[in-house]
C-alpha positions as CSV (number, residue, x, y, z in Angstrom):
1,X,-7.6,-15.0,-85.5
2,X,-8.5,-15.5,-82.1
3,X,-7.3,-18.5,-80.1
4,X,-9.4,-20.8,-78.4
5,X,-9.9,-19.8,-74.9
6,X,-8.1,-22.1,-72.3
7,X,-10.6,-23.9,-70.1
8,X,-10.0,-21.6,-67.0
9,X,-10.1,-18.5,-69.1
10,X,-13.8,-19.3,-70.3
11,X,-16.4,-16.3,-69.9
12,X,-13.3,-14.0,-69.2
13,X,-11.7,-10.9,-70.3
14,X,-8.2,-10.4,-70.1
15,X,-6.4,-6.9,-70.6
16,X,-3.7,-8.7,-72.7
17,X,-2.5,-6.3,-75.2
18,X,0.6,-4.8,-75.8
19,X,2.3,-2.1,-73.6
20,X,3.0,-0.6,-76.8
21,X,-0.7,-0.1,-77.7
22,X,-1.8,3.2,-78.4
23,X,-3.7,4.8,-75.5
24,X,-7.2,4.9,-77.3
25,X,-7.2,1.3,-77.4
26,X,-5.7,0.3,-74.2
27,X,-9.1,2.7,-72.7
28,X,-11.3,0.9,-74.6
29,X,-10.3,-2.6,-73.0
30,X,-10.0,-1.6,-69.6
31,X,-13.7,-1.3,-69.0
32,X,-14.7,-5.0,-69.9
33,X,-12.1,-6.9,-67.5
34,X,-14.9,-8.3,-65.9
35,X,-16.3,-11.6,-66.3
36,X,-19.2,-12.4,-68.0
37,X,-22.1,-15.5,-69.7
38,X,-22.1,-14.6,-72.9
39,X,-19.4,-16.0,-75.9
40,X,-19.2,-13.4,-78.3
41,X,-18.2,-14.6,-82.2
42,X,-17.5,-11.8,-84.5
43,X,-15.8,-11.8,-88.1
44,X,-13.0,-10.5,-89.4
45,X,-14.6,-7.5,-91.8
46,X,-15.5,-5.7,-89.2
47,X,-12.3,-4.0,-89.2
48,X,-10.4,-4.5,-86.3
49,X,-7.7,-2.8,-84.7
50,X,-5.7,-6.0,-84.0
51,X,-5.2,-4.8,-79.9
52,X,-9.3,-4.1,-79.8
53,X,-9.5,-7.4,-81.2
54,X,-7.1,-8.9,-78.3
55,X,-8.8,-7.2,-75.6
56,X,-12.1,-7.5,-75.9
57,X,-11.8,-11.2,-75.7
58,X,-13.9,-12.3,-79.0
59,X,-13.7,-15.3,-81.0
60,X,-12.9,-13.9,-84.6
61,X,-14.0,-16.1,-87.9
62,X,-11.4,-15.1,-90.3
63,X,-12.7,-14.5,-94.0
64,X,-10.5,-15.6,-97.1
65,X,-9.8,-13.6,-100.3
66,X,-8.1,-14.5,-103.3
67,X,-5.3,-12.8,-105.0
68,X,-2.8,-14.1,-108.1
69,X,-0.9,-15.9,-105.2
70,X,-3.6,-18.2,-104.0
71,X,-6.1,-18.0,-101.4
72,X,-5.7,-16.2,-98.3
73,X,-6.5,-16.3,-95.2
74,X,-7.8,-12.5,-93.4
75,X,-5.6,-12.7,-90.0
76,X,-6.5,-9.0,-89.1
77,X,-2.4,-8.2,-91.1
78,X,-0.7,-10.5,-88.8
79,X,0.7,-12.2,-92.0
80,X,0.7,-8.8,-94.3
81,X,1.2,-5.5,-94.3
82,X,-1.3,-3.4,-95.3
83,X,0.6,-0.8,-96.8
84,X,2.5,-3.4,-99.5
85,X,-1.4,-5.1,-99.7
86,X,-3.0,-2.0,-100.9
87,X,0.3,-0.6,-102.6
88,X,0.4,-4.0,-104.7
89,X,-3.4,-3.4,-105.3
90,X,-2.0,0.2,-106.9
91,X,0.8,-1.2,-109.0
92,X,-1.5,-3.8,-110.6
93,X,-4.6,-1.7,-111.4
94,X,-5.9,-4.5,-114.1
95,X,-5.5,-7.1,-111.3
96,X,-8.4,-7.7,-108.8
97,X,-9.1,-9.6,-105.9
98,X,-11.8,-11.7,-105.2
99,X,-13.6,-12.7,-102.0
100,X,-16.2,-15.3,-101.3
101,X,-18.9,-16.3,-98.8
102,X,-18.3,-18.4,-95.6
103,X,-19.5,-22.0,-96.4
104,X,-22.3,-23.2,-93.2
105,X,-19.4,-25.6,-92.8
106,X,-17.2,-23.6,-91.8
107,X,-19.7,-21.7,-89.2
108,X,-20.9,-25.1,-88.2
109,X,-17.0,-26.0,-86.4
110,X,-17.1,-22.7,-84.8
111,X,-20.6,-23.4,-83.2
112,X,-20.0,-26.3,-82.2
113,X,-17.3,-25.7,-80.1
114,X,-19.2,-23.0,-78.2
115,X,-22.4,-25.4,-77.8
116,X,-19.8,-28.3,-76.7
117,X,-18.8,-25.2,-74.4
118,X,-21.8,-24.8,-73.2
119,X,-22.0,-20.8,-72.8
120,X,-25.0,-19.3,-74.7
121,X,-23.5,-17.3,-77.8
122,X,-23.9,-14.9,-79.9
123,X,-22.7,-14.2,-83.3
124,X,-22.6,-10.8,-85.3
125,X,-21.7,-10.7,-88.6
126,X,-21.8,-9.1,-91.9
127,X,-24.8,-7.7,-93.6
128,X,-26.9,-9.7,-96.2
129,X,-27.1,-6.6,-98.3
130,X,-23.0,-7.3,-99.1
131,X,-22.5,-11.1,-98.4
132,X,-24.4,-14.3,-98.4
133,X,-22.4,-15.6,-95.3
134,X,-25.2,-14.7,-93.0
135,X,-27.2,-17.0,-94.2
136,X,-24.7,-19.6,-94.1
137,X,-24.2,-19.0,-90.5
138,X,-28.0,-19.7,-90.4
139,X,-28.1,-22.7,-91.6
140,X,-25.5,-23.7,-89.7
141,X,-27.2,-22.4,-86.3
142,X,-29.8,-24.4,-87.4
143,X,-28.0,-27.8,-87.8
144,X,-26.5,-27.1,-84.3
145,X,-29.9,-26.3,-82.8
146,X,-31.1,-29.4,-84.0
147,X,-28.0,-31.3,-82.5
148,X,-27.5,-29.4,-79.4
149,X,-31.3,-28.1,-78.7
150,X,-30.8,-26.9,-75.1
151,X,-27.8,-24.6,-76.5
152,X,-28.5,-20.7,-76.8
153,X,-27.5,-19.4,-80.4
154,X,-28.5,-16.4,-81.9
155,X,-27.2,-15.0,-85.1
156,X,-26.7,-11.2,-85.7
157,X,-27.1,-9.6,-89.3
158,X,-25.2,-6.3,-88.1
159,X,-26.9,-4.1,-90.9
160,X,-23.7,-2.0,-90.7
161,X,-19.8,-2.7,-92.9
162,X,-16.7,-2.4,-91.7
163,X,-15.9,-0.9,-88.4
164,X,-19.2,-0.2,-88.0
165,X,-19.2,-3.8,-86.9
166,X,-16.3,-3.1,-84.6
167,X,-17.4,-0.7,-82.4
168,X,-21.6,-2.4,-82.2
169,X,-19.3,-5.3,-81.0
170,X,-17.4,-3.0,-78.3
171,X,-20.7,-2.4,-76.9
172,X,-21.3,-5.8,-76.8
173,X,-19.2,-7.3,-75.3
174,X,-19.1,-4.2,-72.6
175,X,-23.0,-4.5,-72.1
176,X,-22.1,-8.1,-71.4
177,X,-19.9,-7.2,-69.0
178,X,-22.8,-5.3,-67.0
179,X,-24.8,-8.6,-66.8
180,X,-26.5,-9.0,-69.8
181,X,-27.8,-12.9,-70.9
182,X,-27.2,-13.6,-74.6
183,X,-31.0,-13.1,-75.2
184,X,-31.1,-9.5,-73.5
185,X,-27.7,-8.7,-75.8
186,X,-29.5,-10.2,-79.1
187,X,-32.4,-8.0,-78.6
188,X,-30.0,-4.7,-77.2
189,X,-28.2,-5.4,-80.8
190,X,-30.8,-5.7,-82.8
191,X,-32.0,-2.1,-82.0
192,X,-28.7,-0.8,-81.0
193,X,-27.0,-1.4,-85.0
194,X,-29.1,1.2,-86.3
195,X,-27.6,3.7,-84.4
196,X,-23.9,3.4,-85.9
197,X,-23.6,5.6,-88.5
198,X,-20.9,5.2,-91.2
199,X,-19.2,7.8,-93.8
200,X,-16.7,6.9,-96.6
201,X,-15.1,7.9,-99.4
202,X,-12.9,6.5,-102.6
203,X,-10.2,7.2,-104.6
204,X,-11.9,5.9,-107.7
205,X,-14.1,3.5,-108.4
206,X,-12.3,0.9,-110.6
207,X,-12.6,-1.7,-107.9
208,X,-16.8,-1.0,-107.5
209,X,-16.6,-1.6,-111.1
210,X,-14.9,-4.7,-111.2
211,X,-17.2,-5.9,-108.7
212,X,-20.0,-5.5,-110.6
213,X,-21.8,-2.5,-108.6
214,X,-21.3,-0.2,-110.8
215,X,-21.1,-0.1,-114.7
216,X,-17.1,0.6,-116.4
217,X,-18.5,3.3,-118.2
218,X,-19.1,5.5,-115.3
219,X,-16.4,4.7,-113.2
220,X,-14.4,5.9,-115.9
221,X,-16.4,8.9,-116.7
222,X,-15.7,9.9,-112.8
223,X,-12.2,9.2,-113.1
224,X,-11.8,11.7,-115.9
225,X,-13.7,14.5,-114.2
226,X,-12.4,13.9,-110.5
227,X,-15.6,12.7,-109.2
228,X,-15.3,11.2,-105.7
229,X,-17.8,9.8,-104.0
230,X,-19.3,9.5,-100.3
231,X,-21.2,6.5,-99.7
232,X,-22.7,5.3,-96.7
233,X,-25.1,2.0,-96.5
234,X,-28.7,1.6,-95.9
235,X,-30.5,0.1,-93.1
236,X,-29.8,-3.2,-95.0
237,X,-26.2,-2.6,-95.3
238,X,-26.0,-2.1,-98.7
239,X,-23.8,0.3,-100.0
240,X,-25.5,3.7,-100.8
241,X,-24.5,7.0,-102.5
242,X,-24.9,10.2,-100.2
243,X,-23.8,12.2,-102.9
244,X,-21.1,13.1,-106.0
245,X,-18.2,15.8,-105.1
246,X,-15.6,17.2,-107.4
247,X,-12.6,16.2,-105.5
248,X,-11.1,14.8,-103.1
249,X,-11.2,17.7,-100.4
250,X,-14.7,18.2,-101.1
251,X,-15.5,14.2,-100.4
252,X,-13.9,14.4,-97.0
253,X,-15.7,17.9,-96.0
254,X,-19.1,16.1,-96.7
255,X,-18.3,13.0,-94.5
256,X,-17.0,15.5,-91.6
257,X,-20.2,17.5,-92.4
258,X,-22.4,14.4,-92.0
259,X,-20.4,13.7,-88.8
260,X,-21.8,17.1,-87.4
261,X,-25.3,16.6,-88.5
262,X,-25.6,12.9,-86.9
263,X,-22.8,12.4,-84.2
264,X,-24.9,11.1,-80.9
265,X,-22.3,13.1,-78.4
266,X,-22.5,10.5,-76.0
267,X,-18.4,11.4,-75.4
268,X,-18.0,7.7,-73.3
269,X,-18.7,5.7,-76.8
270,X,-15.7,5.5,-79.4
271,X,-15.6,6.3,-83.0
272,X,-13.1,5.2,-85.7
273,X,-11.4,6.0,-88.4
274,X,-10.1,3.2,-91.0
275,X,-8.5,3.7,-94.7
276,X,-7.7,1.3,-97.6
277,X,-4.0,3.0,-96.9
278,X,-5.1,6.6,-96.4
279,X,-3.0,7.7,-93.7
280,X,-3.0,11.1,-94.8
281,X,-6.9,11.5,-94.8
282,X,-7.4,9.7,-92.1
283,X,-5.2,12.4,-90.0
284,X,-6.8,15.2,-91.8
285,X,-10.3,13.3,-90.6
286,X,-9.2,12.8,-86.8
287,X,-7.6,16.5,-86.9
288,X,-11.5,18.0,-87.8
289,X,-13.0,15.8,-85.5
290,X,-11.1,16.9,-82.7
291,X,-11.8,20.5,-83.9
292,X,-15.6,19.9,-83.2
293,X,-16.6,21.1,-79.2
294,X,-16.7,18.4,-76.7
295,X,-14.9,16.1,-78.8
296,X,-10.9,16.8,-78.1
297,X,-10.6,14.1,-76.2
298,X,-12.6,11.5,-77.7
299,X,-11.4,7.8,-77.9
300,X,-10.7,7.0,-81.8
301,X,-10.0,3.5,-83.1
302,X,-7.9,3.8,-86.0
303,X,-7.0,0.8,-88.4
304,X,-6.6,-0.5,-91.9
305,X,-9.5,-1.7,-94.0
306,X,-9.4,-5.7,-93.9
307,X,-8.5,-7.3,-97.2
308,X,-12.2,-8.6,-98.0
309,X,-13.5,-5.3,-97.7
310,X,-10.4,-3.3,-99.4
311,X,-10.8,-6.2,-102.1
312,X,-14.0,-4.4,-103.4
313,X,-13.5,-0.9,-102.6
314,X,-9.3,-0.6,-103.2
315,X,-6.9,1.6,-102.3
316,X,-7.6,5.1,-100.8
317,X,-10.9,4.9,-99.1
318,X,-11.5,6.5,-95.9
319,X,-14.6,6.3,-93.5
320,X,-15.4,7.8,-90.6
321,X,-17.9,5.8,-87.9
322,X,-19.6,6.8,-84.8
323,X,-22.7,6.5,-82.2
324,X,-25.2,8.7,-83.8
325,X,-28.7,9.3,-84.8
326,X,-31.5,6.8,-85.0
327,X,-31.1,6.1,-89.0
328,X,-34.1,5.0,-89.2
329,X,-35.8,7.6,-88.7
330,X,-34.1,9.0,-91.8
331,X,-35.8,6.4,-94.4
332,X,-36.6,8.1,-98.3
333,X,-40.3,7.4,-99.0
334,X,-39.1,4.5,-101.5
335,X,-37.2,3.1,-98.3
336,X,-40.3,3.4,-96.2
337,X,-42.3,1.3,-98.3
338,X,-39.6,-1.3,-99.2
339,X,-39.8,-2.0,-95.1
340,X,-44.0,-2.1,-95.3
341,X,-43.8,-4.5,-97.8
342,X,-41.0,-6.5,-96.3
343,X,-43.2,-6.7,-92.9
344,X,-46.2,-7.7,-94.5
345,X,-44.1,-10.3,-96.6
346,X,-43.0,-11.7,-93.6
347,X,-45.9,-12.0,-91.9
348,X,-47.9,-14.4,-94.3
């Protein structure tokens, strides 16, 4: 979690991460060393690389999970190690963890330090379509509005998981940077998330199935016949199925083959690559990429799946995110009129 930023340090970056850091991520800090009127609050499923986290000067809410131990507190692995997380997660396949929503509480301490601050903020977080929190951190943006009515607040549903959240919030905070007021970066954001496009895919799908989201029966039907999935999420961010592949090789050939068909090539934006422990995918995965012309030298964030997310999706997933295509303009029919109804629903 991110400390509290000393009073002298307030609407600054600073490049303070390690010498040790790979090169990718030491780039993608560099360019937002500038100071800026906007306090950024992000939380901890989006995936961070713990140096991308450091540099880009954010205030990170830290999610909890719950595992045979206790509770937990998601510190972006400063306390764990992913690998013996995720390996544990192997060893005990009949033993699964649990995560649960923030409390408006626990938003409410977080905003009110930034309106006591003073600095108009923003915070993006994740989707309604796979957590209530967001709608705890609106009704806690609405207590603080009521208490602090002159402060500026504005509350982000990224409609994008995992490190799809990481790099919309790299773009933040560098649009910041270029001058942007907190209302300007709300409205860039809430266009600019359907543009981040994210792949993955699973080693199995007991976890999905002990979450409820999908039935035991056919996660152990696609066990049996080496059925691996890619999922993706829809403009909601719910999870969604792209499609069923025998195999694992075949799963990872669909997501580099949606990669082609969407990627922006806008080579000055990052992508990542994160795994529930996947190393040896997510090489395979960065290898291809860097196959693909114009794209040798791209900057790619890699990092381990957060415990809330690898909680619900377990060991062995891999996804691939990037800057591409509007995704909207991909909508099924059924989608299409989901969003008519929605806008009309909203208007009365």
């Amino acid at each position: 979690m991110s400390k509290e930023p000393k009073e002298k340090d307030k609407g600054q970056d600073e490049d303070i991460a390690s010498k040790d850091a790979p090169a990718d991520v030491q780039n993608v800090g560099r360019a937002y060393i500038q100071k800026r009127n906007v306090r950024i609050i992000v939380d901890s499923t989006a995936d961070y690389a713990p140096e991308v986290a450091r540099q880009l000067g954010v205030e990170v809410i830290p999610f909890t999970y719950i595992t045979p131990d206790g509770e937990q507190v998601d510190d972006l692995w400063a306390s764990h190690d992913p690998h013996e997380f995720y390996e544990t997660m192997r060893q005990n396949p009949d033993v699964y963890y649990t995560t649960s929503a923030v409390t408006p509480g626990r938003y409410y301490e977080h905003f009110e330090r930034a309106a006591q601050d003073g600095m108009p903020t923003i915070y993006m977080g994740l989707p309604a379509g796979l957590s209530s929190s967001i709608d705890s951190a609106r009704q806690a943006a609405d207590m603080i509005r009521e208490k602090y009515p002159d402060f500026e607040l504005y509350i982000l549903d990224n409609c994008c998981d995992s490190a799809c959240g990481e790099l919309l919030a790299i773009e933040v905070v560098h649009q910041a940077s270029l001058g942007m007021s907190a209302e300007e970066l709300y409205a860039w954001a809430t266009d600019a998330r359907y543009f981040v496009h994210g792949y993955f895919t699973l080693d199995n799908f007991n976890a999905l199935a002990a979450g409820g989201r999908i039935p035991p029966a056919a996660a152990n039907v696609g066990g049996k016949l080496d059925i691996k999935p890619e999922l993706s999420f829809d403009l909601n961010g719910s999870l969604t199925l792209r499609g069923m592949c025998r195999g694992r090789k075949k799963a990872l050939k669909a997501i580099l083959q949606d990669f082609r068909e969407n990627y922006s090539h806008d080579r000055s934006l990052p992508l990542a690559i994160v795994s529930t422990d996947a190393e040896k995918d997510a090489d395979w995965l960065e290898k291809e990429v860097r196959k693909e012309n114009g794209c040798e030298d791209l900057t790619i964030i890699r990092s381990q799946v957060s415990p809330i997310l690898g909680s619900h999706v377990g060991p062995g997933m891999v996804a691939l995110i990037f800057w591409g295509t509007d995704r909207r303009e991909k909508l099924s029919l059924t989608d299409r009129i989901t969003r008519k109804v929605r806008k009309k629903s909203a208007s009365h």
